[in-house]
NUFI-377907 format. One record per atom (N, C-alpha, C, O): x, y, z. Coordinates in pm, whole numbers, padded with zeros to 5 digits, always signed. Layout:
BEGIN
XYZ ...
END
This chain:
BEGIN
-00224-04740+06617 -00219-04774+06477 -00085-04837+06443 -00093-04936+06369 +00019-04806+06477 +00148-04832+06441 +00158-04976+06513 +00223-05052+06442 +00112-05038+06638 +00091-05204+06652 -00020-05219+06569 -00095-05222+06667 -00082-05228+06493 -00113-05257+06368 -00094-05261+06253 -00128-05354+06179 -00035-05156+06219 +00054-05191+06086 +00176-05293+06142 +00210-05363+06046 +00236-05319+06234 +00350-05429+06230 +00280-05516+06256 +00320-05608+06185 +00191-05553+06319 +00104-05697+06272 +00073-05731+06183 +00085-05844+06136 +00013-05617+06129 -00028-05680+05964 +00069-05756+05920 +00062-05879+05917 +00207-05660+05868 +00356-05642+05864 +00399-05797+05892 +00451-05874+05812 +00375-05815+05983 +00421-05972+06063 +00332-06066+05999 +00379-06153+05926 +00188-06054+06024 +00146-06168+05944 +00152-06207+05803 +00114-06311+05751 +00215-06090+05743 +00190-06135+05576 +00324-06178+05569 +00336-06267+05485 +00412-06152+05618 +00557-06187+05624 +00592-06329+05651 +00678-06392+05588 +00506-06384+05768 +00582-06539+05794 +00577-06616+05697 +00487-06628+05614 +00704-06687+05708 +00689-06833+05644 +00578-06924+05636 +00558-06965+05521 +00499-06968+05725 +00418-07038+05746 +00234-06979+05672 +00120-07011+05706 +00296-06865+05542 +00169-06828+05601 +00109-06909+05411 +00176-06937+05311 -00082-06922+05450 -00149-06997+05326 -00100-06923+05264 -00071-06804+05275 -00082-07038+05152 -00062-06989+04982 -00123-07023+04861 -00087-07002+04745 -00316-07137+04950 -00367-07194+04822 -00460-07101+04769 -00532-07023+04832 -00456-07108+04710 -00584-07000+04546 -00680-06985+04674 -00663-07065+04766 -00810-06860+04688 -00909-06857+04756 -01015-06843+04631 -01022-06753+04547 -01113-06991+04648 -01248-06954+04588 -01302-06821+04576 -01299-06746+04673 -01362-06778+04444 -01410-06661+04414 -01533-06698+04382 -01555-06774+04287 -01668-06626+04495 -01781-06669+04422 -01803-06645+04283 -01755-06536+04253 -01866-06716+04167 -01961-06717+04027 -01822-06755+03995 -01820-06670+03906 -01737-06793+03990 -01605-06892+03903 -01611-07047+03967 -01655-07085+04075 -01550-07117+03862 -01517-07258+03893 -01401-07271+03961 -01296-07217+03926 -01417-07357+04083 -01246-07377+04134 -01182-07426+04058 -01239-07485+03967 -01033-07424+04063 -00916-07452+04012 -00960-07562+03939 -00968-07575+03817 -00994-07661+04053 -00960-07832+03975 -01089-07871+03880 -01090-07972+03810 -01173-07799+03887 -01351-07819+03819 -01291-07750+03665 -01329-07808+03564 -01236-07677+03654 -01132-07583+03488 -01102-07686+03411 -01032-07783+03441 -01179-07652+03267 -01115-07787+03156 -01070-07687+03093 -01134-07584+03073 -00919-07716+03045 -00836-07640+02961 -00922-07655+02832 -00983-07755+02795 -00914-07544+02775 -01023-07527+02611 -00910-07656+02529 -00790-07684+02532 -01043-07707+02458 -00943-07781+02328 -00878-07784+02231 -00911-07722+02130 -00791-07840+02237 -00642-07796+02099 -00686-07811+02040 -00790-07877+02044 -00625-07744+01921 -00668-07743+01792 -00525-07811+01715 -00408-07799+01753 -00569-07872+01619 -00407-07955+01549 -00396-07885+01441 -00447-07935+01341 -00336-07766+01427 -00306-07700+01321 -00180-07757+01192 -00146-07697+01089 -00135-07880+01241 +00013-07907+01147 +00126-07889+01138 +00150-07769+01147 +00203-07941+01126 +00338-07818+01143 +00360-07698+01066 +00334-07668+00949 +00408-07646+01148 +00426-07462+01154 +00478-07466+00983 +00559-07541+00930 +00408-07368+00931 +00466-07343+00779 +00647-07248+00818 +00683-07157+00894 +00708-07333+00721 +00875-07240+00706 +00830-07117+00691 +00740-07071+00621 +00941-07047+00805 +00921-06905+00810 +01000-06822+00673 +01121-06803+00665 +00931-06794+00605 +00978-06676+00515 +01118-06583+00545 +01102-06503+00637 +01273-06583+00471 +01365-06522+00523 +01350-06398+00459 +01296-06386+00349 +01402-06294+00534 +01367-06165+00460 +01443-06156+00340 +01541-06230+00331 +01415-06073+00237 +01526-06067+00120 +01612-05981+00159 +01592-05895+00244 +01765-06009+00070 +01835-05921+00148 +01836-05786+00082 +01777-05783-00026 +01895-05664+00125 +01857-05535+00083 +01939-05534-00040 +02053-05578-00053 +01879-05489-00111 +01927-05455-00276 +01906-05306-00288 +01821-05246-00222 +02009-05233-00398 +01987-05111-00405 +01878-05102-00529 +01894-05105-00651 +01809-05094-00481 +01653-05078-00592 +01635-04995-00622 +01608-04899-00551 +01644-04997-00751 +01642-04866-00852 +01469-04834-00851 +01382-04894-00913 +01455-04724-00764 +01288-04684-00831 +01252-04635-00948 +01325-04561-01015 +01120-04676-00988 +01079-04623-01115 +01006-04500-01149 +00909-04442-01100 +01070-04484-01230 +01018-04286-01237 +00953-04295-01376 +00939-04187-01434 +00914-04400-01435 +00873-04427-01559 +00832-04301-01630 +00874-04250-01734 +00723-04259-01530 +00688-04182-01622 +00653-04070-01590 +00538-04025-01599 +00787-03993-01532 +00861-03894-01508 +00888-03823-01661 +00979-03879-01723 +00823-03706-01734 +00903-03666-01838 +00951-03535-01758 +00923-03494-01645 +01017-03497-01837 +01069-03344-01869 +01111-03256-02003 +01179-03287-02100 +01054-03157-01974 +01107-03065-02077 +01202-02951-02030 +01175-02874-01937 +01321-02949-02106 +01449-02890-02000 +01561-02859-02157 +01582-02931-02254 +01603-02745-02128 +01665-02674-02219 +01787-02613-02149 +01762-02512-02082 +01934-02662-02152 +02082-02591-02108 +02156-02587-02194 +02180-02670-02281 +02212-02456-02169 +02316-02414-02217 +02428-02400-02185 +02462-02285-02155 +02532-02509-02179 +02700-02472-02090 +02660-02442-01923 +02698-02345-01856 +02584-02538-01885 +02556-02538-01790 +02599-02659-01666 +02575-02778-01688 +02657-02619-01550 +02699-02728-01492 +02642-02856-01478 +02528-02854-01433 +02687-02967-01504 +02652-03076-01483 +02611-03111-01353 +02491-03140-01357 +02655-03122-01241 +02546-03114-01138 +02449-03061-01127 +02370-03108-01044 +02408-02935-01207 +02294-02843-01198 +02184-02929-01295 +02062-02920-01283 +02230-02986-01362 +02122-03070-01500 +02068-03181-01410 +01948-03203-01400 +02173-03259-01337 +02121-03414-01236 +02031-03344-01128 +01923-03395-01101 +02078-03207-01053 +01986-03187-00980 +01814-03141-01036 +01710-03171-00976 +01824-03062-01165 +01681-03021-01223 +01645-03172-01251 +01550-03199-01177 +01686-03297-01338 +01683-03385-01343 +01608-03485-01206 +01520-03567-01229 +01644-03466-01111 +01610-03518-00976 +01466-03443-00918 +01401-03523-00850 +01411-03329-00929 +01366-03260-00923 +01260-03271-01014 +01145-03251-00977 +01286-03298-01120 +01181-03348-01237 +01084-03510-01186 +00964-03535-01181 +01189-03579-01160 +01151-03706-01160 +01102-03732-01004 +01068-03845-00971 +01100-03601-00893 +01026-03667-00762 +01169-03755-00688 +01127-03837-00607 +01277-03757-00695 +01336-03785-00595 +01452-03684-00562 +01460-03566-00596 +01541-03760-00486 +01662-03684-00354 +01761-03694-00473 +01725-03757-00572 +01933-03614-00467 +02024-03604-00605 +02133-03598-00440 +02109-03519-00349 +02256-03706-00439 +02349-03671-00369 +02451-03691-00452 +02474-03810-00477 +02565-03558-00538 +02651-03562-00629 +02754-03519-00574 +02762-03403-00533 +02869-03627-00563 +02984-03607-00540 +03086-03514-00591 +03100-03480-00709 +03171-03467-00469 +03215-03311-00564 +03313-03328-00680 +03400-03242-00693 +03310-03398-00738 +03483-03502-00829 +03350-03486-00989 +03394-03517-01099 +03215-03442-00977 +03110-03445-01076 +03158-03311-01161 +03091-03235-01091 +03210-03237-01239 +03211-03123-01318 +03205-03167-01435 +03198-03283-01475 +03213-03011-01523 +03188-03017-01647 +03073-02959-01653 +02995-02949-01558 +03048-02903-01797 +02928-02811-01837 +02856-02946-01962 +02897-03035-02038 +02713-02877-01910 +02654-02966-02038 +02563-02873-02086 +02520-02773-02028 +02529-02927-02233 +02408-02831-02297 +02326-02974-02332 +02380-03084-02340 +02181-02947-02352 +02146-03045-02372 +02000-02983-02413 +01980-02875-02358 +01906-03022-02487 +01726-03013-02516 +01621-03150-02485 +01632-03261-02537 +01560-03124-02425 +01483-03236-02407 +01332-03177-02399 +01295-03078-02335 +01249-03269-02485 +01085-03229-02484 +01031-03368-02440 +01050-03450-02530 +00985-03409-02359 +00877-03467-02286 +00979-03602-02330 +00959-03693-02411 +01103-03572-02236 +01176-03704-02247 +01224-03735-02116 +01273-03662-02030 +01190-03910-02119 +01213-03966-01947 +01295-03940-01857 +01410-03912-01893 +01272-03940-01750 +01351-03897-01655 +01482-03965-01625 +01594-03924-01595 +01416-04107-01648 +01521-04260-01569 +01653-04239-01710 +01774-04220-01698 +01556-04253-01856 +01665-04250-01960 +01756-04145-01980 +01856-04167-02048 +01733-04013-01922 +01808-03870-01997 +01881-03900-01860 +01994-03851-01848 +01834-03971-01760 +01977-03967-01623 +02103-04088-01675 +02224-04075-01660 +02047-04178-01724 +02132-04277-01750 +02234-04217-01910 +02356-04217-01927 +02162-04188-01969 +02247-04100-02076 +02333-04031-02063 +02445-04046-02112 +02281-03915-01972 +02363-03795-01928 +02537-03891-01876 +02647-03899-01930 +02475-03947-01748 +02590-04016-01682 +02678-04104-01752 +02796-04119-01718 +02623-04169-01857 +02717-04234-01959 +02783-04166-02074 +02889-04202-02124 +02730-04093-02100 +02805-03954-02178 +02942-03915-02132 +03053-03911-02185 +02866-03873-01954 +03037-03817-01905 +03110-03893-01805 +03182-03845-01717 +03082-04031-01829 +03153-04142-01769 +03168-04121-01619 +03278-04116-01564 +03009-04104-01533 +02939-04112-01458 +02935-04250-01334 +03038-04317-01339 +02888-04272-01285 +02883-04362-01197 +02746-04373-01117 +02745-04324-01005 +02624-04435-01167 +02473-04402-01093 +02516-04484-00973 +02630-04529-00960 +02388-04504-00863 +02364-04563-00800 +02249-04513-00692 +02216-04401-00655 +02212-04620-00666 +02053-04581-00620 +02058-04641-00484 +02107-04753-00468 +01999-04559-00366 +01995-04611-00245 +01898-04539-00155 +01911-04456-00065 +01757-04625-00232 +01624-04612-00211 +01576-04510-00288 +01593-04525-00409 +01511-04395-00247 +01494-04263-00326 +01565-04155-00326 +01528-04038-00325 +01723-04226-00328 +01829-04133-00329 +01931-04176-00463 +01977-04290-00461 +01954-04116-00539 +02063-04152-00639 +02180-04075-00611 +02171-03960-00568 +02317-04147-00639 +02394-04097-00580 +02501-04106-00712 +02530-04211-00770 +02555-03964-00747 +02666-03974-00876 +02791-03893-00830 +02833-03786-00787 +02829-04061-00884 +02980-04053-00904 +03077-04001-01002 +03052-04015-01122 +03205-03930-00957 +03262-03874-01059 +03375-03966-01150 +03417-04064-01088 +03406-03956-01226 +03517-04037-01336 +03627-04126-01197 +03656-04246-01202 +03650-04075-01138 +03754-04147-01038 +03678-04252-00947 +03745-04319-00868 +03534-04270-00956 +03470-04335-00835 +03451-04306-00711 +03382-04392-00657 +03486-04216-00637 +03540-04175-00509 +03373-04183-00464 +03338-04157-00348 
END
């Protein structure tokens, strides 16, 4: 067996050995093959550039809440606030102060933008994350 496997070995190896296509019965040979016909589609439509990423404020339209504090930390109001409206709250620790505040079936997007302009806040949105800033920006 082993002078047979190095023959094999040997014959598939030489240089000299065929390399044209072998007929397969029920197919057409090589040269009998008509390439299928083009089709003239036009020139290629301009590719669309992606837009570039914007911090997109999502809409919580119509997000209400009803929410009642008393001298209560201001991070604790953005987080019930966040919580109300279905998204993520990341508040920087530079955020204090107590707030009191009443709200009956009032929006989510407006009582956040209020709140934060009240205590000279800093929003920002980065996807379904809002992120508040304290008076210094940090």
């Amino acid at each position: 067996m082993r002078g047979l496997a190095a023959a094999l070995f040997c014959a598939c190896a030489t240089p000299h050995a065929d390399t044209r296509p072998v007929p397969i019965a029920g197919l057409p040979a090589e040269s009998s093959r008509t390439p299928p016909p083009s089709r003239d589609l036009g020139p290629a439509p301009p590719r669309a550039e992606p837009a570039p990423q914007q911090a997109m404020r999502p809409s919580h339209a119509d997000a209400t809440v009803d929410l009642e504090l008393a001298a209560a930390p201001l991070a604790d109001a953005f987080r019930l606030l966040a919580e109300a409206g279905g998204f993520d709250v990341v508040i920087d620790e530079s955020v204090d102060g107590e707030v009191s505040l009443r709200l009956r079936d009032a929006a989510v997007d407006d009582t956040i933008e209020s709140l934060a302009a009240a205590n000279g806040l800093t929003l920002e949105w980065q996807g379904n994350v809002l992120v508040v800033r304290g008076r210094s920006g940090n």
